[in-house]
C-alpha positions as CSV (number, residue, x, y, z in Angstrom):
1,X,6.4,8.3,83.1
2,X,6.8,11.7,81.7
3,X,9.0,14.0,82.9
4,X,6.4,16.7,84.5
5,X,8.5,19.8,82.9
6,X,7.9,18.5,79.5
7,X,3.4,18.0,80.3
8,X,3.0,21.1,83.0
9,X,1.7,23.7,81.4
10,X,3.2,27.1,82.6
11,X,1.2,29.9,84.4
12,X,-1.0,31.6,82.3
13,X,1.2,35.0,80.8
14,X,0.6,38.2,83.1
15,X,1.5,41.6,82.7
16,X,1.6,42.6,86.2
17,X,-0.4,41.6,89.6
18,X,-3.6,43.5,87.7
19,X,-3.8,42.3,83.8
20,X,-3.4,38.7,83.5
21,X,-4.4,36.4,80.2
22,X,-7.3,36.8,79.0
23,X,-6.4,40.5,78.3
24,X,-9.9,41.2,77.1
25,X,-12.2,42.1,79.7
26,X,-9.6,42.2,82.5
27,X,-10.4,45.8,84.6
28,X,-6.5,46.1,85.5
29,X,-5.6,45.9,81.8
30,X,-7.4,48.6,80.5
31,X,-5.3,51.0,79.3
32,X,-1.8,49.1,79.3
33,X,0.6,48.4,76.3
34,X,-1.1,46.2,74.0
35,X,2.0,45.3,72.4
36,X,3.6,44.0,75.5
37,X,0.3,41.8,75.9
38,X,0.5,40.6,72.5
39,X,4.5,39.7,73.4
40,X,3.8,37.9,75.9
41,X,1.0,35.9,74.6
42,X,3.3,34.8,71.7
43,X,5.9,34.0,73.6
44,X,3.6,32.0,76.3
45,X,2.1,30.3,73.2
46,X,5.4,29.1,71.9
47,X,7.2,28.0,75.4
48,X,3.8,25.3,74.7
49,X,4.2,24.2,71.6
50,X,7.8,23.2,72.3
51,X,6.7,21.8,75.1
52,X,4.2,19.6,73.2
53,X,6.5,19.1,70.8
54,X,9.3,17.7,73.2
55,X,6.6,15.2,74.8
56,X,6.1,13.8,71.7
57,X,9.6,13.1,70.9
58,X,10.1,11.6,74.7
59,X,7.1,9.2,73.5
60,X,9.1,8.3,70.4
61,X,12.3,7.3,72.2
62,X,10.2,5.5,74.3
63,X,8.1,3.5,72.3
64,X,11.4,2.7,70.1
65,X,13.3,1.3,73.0
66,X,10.2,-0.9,73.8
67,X,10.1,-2.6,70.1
68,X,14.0,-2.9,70.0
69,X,13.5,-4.4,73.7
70,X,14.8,-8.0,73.3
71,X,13.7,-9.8,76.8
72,X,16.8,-12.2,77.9
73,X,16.4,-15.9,78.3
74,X,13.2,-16.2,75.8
């Protein structure tokens, strides 16, 4: 099974209790630093791909240890 940190996606980024992700649209975001916004939707979008990125390799080491598996006995 796969460890849940590595397939739980984190919270959606927020700036504060009013202008959450999607900025556009939001009411409590109007007016607020964009460039924080656009901070924190980069650094939301790589904490995923890393996270994607680690699942992948847990499958690898998985699916090696499977076809070097050598069953005792047979």
């Amino acid at each position: 099974m796969v460890p849940q940190k590595l397939v739980e996606a984190p919270p959606p980024p927020a700036l504060d209790t009013q202008c959450r992700f999607p900025w556009y649209g939001v009411k409590g975001c109007r007016g607020k630093d964009t460039r924080a916004m656009l901070r924190l939707t980069v650094s939301d979008d790589l904490q995923i791909r890393n996270q994607l990125g680690q699942t992948a390799g847990w499958y690898e080491g998985v699916r090696a240890s499977y076809a070097n598996f050598k069953p005792k006995g047979l």
